[in-house]
N, C-alpha and C positions, 0 to 999 in steps of 0.2 A: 373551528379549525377546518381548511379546503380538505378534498379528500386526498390531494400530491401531500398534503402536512403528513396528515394521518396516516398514507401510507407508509412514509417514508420515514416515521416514529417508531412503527411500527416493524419495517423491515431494519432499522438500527436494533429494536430489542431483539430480535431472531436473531439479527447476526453477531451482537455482545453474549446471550447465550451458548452460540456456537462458540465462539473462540476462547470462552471462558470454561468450557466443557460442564453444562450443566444438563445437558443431555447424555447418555449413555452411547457407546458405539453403535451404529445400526438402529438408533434408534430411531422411528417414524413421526415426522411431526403432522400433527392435524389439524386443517382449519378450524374443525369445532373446537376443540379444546384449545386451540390459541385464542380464540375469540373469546372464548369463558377466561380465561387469564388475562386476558386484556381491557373486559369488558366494552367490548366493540363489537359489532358484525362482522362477519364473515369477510365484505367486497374487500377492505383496506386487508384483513389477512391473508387473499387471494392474492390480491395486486402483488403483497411485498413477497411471497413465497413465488410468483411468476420471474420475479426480477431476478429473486435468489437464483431461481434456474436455471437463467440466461447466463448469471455471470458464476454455475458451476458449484456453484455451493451448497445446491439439493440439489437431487435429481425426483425429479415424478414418478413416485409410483403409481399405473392406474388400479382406483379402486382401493387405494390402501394411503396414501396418505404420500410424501415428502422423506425422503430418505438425505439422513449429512454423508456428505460426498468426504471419503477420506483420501487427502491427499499423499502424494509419493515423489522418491526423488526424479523422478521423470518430472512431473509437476512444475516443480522446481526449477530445474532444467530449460523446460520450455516457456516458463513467462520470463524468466531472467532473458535467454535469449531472446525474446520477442520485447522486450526494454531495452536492450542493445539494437534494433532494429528501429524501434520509434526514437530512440535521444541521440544515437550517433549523429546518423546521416547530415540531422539540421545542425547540429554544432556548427559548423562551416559557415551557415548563414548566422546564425547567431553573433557568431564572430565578428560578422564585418559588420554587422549593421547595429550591435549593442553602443550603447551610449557610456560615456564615462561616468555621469550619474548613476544612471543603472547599476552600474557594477558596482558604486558604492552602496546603494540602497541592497543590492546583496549580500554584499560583506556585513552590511548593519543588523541584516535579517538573520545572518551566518549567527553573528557575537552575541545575539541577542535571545540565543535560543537558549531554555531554560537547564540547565548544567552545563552547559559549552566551555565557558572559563574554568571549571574545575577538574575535565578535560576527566570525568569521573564515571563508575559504572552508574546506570540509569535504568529505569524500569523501562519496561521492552516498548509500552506505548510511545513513552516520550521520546527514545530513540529513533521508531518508525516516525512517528508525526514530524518531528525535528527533518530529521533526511529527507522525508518524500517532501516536504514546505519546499526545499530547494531543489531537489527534481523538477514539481511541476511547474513551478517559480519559471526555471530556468527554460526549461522545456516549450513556453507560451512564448518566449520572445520571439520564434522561429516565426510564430502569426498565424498556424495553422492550428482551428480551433478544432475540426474531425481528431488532428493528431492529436491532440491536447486530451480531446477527451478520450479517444483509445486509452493513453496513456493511463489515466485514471482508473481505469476499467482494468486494467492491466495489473498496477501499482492497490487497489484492493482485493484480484484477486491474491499477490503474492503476502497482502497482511496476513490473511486468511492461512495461507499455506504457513508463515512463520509462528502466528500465533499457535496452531496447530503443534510444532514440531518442539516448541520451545516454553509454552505456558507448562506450570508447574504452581500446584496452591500452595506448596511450603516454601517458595523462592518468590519476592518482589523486587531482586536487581537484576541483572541478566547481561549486559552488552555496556561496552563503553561507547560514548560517543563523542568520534573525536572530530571537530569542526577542522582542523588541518588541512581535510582531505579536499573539503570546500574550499577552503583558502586557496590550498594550492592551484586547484583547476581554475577559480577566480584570474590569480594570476598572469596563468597560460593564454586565456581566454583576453584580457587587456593587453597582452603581449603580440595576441593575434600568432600565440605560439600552434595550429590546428593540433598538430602529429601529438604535440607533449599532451593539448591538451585531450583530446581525444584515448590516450595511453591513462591518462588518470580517470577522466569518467568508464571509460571500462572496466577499470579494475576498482573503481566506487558501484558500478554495476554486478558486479559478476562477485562482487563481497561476500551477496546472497548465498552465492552456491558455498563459499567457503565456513558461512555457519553451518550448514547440511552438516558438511565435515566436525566441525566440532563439536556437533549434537551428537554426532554417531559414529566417531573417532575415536 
């Protein structure tokens, strides 16, 4: 296994830990003792807890080890708004330049997603996975691969904040997931309808915030 494998095996188990809350609040995570749980060296537990850092998910303590960064509705807030920043503006190009194939190869990606036809509550992963598939999906047609990958960077750290607000071990269904929402902006989007369509991806955007609300409503 290269050491990009290993690292990045590795920075998956740190971050399914975190979102799975088997760490306690405030609590310090350490390269050595992750390297003994992992039975790896240290450098791949370095690498993936550097990465965590970047994208906010520990913060460094020096001298003490990696602190889980708890997130808030501000959080929230501001990556939602900075995903209405990266998906709006290109929809326009998206528009004119998408193919009629393409859009159906969406729509087949939309139906084919695992509970969509049953139009049913879903465990929180398969929701997120499901949704963001057609975020970034959509979001590459524009051609702009820096955006694309902002976006990504973006779209994991709001997993994180979700997983965070809404994980609970006595509950495995949580959210419905209703492909409509895709359908319809599909639509708009073949219709070369911008305004309509642009009114739905915003408010498929800004969804986020309105779970806040119903965690703490």
């Amino acid at each position: 296994m290269s050491g990009e494998t290993l690292k990045r095996k590795v920075y998956n188990l740190i971050l399914e830990d975190i979102i799975y809350k088997k760490y306690p609040v405030d609590y310090i995570l350490k390269e050595k003792e992750l390297s003994e749980k992992f039975g790896i060296s240290k450098a791949p537990v370095r690498e993936a807890l550097i990465e965590l850092c970047a994208e906010d998910i520990v913060k460094s303590i020096p001298r003490a080890g990696y602190r889980i960064v708890q997130f808030t509705e501000k959080d929230i807030s501001e990556a939602t708004e900075l995903r209405l920043m990266l998906e709006e503006p290109v929809l326009e190009t998206i528009i004119n330049t998408i193919s009629p194939a393409t859009i159906q190869k969406l729509r087949a990606d939309v139906e084919h997603f695992k509970y969509a036809k049953a139009n049913s509550t879903v465990p929180l992963d398969t929701w997120w996975n499901d949704n963001i598939h057609f975020h970034v999906a959509l979001n590459a047609l524009a051609g702009n691969s820096l955006l694309n990958s902002t976006l990504k960077l973006v779209i994991r750290r709001q997993w994180r904040l979700i997983a965070q607000l809404f994980r609970r071990e006595d509950l495995a269904d949580y959210l419905v997931y209703k492909p409509s929402t895709h359908m319809s902006l599909l639509s708009e989007i073949e219709k070369k309808n911008i305004s309509k369509a642009s009114d739905i991806l915003s408010e498929d955007i800004l969804s986020i915030r309105y779970l806040f609300t119903y965690k703490h409503g």
